[in-house]
C-alpha positions as CSV (number, residue, x, y, z in Angstrom):
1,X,0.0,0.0,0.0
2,X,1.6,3.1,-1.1
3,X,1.7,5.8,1.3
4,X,1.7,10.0,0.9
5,X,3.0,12.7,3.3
6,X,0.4,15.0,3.6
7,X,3.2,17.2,3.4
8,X,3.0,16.4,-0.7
9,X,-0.5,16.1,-0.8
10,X,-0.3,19.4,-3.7
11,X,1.5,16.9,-6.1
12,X,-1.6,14.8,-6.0
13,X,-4.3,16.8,-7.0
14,X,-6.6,14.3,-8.6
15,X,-5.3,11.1,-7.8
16,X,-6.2,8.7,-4.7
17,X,-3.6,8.1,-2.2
18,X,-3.1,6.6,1.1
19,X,-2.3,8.6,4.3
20,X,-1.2,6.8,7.7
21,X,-1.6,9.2,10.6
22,X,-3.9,9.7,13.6
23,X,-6.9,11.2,13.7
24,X,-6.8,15.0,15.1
25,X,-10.1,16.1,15.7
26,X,-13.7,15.4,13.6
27,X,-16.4,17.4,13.6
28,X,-19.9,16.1,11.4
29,X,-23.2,17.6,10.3
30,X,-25.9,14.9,9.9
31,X,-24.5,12.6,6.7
32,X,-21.3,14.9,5.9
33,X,-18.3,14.1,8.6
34,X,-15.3,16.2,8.6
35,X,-12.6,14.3,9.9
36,X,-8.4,16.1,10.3
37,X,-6.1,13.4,10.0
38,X,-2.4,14.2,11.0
39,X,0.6,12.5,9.9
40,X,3.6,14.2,11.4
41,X,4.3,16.2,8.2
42,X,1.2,17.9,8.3
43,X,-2.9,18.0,8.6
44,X,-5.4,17.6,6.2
45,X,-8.6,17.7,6.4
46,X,-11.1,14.9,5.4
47,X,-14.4,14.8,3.8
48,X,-16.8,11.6,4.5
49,X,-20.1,11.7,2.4
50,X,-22.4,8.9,3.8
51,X,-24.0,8.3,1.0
52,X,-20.6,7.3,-1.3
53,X,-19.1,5.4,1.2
54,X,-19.8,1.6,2.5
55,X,-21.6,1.7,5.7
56,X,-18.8,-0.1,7.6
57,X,-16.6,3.3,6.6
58,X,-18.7,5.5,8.1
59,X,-19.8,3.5,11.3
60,X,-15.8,3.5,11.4
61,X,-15.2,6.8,11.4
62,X,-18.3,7.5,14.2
63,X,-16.5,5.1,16.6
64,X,-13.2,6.9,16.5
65,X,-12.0,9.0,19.4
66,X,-9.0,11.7,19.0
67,X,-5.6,10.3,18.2
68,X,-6.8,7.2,17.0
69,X,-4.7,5.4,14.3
70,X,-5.8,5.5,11.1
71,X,-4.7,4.1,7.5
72,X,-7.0,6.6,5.0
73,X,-7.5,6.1,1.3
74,X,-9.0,9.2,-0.7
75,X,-8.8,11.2,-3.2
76,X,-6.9,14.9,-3.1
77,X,-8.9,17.8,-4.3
78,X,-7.5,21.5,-4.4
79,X,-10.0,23.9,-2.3
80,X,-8.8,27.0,-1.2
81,X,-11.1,27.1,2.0
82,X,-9.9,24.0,3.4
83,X,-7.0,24.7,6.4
84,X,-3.8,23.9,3.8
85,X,-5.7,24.3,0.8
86,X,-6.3,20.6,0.2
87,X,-8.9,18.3,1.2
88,X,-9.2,14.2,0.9
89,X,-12.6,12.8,-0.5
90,X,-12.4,9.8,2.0
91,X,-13.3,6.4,0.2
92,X,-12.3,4.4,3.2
93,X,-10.8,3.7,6.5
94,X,-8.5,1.3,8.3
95,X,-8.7,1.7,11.7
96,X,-5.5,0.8,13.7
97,X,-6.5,1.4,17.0
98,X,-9.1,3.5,18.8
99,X,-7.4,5.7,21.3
100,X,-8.2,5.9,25.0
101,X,-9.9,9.2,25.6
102,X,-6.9,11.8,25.5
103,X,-5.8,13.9,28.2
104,X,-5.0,16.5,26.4
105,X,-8.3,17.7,24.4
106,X,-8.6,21.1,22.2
107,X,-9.4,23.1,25.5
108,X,-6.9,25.0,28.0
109,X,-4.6,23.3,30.5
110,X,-2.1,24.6,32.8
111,X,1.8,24.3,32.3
112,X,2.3,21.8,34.5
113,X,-0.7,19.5,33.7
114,X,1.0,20.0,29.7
115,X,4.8,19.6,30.8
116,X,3.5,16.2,32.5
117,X,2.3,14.9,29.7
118,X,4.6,16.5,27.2
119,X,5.2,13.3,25.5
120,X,1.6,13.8,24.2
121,X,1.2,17.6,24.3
122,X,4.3,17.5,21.1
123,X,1.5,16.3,19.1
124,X,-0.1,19.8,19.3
125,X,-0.1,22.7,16.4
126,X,1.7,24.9,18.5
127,X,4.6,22.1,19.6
128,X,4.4,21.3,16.3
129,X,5.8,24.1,14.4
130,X,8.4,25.3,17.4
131,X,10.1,22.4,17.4
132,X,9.9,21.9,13.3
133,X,12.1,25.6,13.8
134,X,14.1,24.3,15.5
135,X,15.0,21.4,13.5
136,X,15.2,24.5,10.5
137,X,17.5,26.1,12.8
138,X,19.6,22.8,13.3
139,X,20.1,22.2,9.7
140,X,21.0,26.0,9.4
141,X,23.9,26.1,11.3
142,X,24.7,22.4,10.0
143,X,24.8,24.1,6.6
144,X,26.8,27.5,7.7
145,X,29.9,25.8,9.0
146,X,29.9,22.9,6.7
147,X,30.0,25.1,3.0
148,X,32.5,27.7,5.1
149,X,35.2,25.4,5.3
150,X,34.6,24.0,9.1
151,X,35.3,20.6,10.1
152,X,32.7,19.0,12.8
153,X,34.9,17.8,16.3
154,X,32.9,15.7,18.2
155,X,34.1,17.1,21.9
156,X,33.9,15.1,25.3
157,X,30.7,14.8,27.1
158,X,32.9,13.5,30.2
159,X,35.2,15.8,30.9
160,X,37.8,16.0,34.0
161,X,37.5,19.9,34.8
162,X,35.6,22.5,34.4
163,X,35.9,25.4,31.9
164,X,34.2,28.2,33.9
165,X,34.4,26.4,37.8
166,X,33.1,23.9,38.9
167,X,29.9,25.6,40.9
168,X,27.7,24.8,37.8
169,X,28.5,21.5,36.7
170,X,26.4,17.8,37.6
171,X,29.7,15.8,38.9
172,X,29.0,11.5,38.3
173,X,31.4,9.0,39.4
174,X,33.8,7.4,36.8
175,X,35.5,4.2,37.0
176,X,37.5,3.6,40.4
177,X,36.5,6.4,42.6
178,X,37.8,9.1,40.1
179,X,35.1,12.1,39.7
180,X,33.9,13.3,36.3
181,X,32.0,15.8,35.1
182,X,29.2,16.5,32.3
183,X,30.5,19.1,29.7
184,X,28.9,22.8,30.0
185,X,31.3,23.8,26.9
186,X,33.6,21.8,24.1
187,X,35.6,24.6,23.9
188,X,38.9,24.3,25.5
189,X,39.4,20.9,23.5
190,X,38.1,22.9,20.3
191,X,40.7,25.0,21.1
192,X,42.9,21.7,20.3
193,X,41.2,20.8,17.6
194,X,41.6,24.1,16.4
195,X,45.3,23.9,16.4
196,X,44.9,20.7,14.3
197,X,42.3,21.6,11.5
198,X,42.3,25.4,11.9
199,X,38.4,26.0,11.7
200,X,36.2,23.9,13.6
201,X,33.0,23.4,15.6
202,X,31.5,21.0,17.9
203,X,27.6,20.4,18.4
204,X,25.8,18.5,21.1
205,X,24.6,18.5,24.8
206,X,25.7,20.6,27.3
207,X,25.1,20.7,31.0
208,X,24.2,23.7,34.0
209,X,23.6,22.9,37.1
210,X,22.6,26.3,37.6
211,X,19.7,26.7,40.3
212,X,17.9,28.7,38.4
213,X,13.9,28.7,37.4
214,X,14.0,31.5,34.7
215,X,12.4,31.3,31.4
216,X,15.5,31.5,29.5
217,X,17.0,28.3,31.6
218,X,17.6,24.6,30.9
219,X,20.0,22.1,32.5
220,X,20.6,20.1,29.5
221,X,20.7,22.1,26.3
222,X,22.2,22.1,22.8
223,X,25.1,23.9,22.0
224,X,27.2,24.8,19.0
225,X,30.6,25.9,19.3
226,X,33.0,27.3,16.2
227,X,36.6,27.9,16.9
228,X,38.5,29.8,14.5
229,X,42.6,29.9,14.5
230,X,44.1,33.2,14.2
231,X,40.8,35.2,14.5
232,X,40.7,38.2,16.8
233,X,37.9,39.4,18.5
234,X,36.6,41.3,15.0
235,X,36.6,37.9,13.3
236,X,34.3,36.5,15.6
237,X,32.1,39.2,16.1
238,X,31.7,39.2,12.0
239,X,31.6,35.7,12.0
240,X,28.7,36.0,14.7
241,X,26.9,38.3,12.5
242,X,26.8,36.1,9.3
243,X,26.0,32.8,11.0
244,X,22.8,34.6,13.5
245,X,22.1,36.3,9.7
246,X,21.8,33.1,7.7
247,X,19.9,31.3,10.1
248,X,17.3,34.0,10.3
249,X,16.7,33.7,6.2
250,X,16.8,30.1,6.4
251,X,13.8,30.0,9.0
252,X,12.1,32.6,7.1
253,X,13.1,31.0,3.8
254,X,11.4,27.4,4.7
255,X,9.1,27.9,7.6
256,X,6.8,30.7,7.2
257,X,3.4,28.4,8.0
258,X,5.0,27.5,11.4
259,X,5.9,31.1,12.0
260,X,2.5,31.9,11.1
261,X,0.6,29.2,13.5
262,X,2.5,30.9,16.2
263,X,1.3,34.5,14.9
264,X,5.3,35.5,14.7
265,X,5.6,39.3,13.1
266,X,7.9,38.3,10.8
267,X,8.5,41.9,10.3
268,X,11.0,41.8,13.2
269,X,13.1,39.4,11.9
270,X,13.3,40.5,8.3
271,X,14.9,43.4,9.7
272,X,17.9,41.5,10.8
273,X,20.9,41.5,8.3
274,X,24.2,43.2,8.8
275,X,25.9,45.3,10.1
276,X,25.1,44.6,13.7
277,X,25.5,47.6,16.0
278,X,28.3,47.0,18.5
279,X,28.2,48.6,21.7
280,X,31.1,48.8,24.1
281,X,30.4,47.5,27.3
282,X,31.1,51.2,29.1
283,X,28.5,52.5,26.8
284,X,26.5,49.5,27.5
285,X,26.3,50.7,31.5
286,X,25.8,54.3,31.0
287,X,22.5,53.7,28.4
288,X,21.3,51.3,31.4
289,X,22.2,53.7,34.3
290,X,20.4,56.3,32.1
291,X,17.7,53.9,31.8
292,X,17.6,53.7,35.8
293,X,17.4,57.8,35.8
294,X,14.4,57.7,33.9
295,X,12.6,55.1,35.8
296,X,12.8,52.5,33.1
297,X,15.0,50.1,35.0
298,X,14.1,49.6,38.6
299,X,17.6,49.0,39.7
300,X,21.0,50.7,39.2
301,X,23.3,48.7,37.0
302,X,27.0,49.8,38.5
303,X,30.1,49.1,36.0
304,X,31.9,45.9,36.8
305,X,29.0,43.3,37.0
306,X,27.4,41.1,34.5
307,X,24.6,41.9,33.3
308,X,21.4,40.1,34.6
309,X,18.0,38.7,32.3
310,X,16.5,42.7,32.7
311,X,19.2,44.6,31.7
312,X,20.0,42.1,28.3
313,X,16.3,42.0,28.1
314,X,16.3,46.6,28.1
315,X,20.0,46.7,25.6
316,X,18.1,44.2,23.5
317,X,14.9,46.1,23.5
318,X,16.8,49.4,22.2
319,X,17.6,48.2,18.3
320,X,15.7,46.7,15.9
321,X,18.5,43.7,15.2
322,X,21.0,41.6,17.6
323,X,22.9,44.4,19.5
324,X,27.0,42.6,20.4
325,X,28.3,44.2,23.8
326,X,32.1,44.1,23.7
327,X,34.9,44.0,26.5
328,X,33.3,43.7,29.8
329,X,35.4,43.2,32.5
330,X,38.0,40.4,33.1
331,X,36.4,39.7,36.5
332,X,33.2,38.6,35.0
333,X,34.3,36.1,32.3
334,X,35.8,33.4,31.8
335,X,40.0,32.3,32.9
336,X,40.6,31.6,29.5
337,X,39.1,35.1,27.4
338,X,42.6,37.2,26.5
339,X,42.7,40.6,28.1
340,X,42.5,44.0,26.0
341,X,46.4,45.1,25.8
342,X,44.9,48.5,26.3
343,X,42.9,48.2,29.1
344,X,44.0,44.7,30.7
345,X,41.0,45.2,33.0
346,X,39.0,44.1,30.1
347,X,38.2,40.8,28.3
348,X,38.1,40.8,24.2
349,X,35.3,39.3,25.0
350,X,31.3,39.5,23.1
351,X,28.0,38.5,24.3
352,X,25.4,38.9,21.2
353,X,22.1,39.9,22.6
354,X,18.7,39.1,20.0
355,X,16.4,41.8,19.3
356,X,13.5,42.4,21.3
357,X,14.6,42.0,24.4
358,X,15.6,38.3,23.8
359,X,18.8,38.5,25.6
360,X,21.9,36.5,25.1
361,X,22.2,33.9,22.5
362,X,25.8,34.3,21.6
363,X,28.5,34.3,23.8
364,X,32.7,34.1,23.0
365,X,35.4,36.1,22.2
366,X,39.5,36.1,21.8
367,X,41.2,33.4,24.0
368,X,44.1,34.0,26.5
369,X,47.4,32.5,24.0
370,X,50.2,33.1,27.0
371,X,51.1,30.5,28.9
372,X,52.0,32.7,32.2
373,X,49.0,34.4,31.9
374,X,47.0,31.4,31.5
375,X,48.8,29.8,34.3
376,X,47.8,33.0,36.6
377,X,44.5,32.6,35.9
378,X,44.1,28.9,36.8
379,X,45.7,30.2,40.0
380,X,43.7,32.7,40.8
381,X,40.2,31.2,39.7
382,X,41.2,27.9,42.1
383,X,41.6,25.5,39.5
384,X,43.4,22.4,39.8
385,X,46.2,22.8,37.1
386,X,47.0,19.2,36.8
387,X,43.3,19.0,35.7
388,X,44.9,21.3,32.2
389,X,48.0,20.4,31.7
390,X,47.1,19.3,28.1
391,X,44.9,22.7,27.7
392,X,48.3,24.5,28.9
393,X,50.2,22.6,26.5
394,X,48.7,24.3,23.2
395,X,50.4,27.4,24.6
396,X,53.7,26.0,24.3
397,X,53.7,24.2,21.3
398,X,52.7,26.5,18.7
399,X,50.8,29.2,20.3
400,X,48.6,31.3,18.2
401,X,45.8,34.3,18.1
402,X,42.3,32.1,18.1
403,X,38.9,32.6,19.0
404,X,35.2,31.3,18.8
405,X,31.8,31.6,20.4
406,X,28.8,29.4,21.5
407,X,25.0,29.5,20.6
408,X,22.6,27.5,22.6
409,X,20.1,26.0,19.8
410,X,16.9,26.4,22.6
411,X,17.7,30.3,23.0
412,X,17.7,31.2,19.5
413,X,14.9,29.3,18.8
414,X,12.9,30.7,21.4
415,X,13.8,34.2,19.6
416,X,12.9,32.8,16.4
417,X,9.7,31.6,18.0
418,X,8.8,34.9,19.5
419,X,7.5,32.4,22.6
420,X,8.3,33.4,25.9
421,X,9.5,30.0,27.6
422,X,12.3,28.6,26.3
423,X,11.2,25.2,28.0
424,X,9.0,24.4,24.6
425,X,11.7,24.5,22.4
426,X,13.7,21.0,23.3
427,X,11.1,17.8,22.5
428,X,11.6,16.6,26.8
429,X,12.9,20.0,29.1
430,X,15.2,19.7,32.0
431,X,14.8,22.0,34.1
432,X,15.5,22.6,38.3
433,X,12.4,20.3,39.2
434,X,11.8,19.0,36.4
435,X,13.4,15.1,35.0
436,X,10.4,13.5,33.9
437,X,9.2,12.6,31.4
């Protein structure tokens, strides 16, 4: 029995075919039924005459409850006021299984009540075209690196220190009373990698034990992570700019309908394109201590911290693309990001913040290439240095200008999305008290 993606239904116009699916809701009016059968790739909607169909098809389709498995035969006919533009003249029914009655009906539920049963709720419109972005967005970045002469590096998800402390990380036991630790960054070995094949990235799970319950927060995330060999801090900030660019056209290019079931003003996005603006982190402060003055902030930001989810959310909120906030202070960042040889008390350093008060979806920057220096800030962070030995080592064999960034694949998306919650953009969330299902 050949089957057909509703997703190429439009290649069938006039012709029967066969859809496997579920059914997504029905709704009939004495001997007309009008059931929507899903398939993953799409939903079309169904049209049962009584009167053209054998009884047992129609008794069939009465019997069926929502999400029951279906196998439909039918015809395809173009009509432009059915929801896709298609509809199927039913000519019969398989019925696979008739569902239990399901917990999650067309009616409103509360968050948790839909995060317990998410493994159902993915089966929604709404879940539906978020996560097919995010796939888009996937395949994007996929695409960027691989045509711009990048080599994928597969990095450690076990890894025996820490790249920013150890105050955020889920520590496991390894083999024979050793402690391990689950990666929040491949960075310091694409560093490595770096030195091998020049450009690189690396893609997969990453780890925060963070504590925290904020909407732009998971504990198990994607991440992808390019690492350039003698790039400077301009480099990556350009490099930033055409990767966050192409993924933007890409989604816009191939998934306007999910954009659309999500009510996105795609307005926004088709504003973003280069150049960026880039805002020194100094000038960064004063607009938000300016901001404070005027009662738009309710606290006053003071130069030396990092900024928190409001005060990304207010420098995000002031430009109509991704704003990039360079140098912030050395204190702040990471022991690895290279100090400004003019003012040493900053880090060449860049957090890219989305538009519309998104916040921070890229973060990198120039890494630290002198040993001693490197060395000091092992030191002075409380770092075991035995645990780097082999990081330290790429500063004394062949040390060189390099530099690279991370984007978590959840973030952006939940930009792309326009959605508030970034927990709706990963198929299962992890969050602080949340590990099922």
């Amino acid at each position: 029995m050949n089957q057909t993606c509703i997703r190429d239904v439009s290649k069938h116009v006039g012709q029967e075919v066969t859809i496997k699916g579920w059914l997504y809701n029905s709704r009939s009016s004495g001997k007309l039924m009008f059931p929507q059968i899903r398939d993953g790739s799409g939903i079309i909607q169904g049209v049962v005459f009584k009167k053209n169909v054998p009884e047992r098809v129609w008794s069939d389709f009465e019997k069926l409850t929502q999400e029951s498995s279906i196998i439909v035969r039918g015809n395809v006919r173009a009509d432009e006021r059915a929801p896709g533009g298609f509809e199927l003249d039913v000519v019969d029914v398989e019925v696979v299984q008739i569902a239990e009655p399901f917990p999650i009906t067309p009616k409103e539920h509360g968050v948790e009540f839909l995060m317990d049963n998410r493994h159902l709720w993915l089966r929604s419109k709404r879940q539906h075209a978020i996560l097919s972005v995010r796939a888009e967005v996937i395949r994007a970045v996929r695409d960027f690196f691989d045509s711009n002469g990048f080599l994928l590096m597969d990095t450690p998800i076990f890894t025996p220190a820490a790249c920013e402390g150890t105050t955020t990380l889920f520590e496991v036991d390894y083999f024979e009373d050793a402690k391990a630790y689950l990666t929040q960054s491949g960075q310091l070995y694409n560093e490595a990698t770096a030195a091998a094949f020049g450009k690189v990235y690396c893609f997969g799970p990453t780890f925060r034990a963070e504590k925290s319950k904020t909407r732009r927060h998971l504990t198990e995330f994607w991440m992808v992570e390019p690492e350039v060999a003698y790039a400077e801090l301009n480099d990556v900030m350009d490099l930033a700019e055409q990767f966050l660019t192409f993924i933007v056209q890409r989604v816009l290019e191939n998934r306007r309908k999910e954009l659309a079931e999500l009510e996105r003003d795609t307005s926004k996005l088709e504003k973003i394109a280069p150049p960026f603006p880039r805002l020194q982190y100094d000038d960064a402060v004063k607009m938000l201590q300016e901001a404070h003055d005027k009662g738009e902030l309710e606290a006053r930001f003071e130069w030396g911290g990092d900024f928190g989810a409001p005060d990304e959310t207010y420098l995000s909120s002031q430009f109509d693309r991704p704003v990039m906030v360079h140098r912030y202070p050395t204190a702040v960042k990471a022991f690895y990001m290279k100090p400004d040889p003019e003012r040493p008390e900053l880090a060449m350093c860049v957090d890219v913040l989305a538009s519309e008060g998104y916040g921070e979806v890229i973060g990198g920057g120039q890494r630290a290439d002198d040993l001693e220096y490197l060395l000091k800030q092992i030191h002075a962070h409380g770092l075991p240095e035995e645990s780097f030995d082999w990081y330290l080592d790429l500063r004394k064999y062949g040390t060189f200008p390099h530099g690279g960034f991370g984007m978590g694949i959840e973030r952006c998306t939940t930009w792309l999305c326009g959605i508030e919650h970034i927990r709706e953009t990963i198929p299962f969330p992890r969050m602080l008290y949340r590990l099922k299902p």
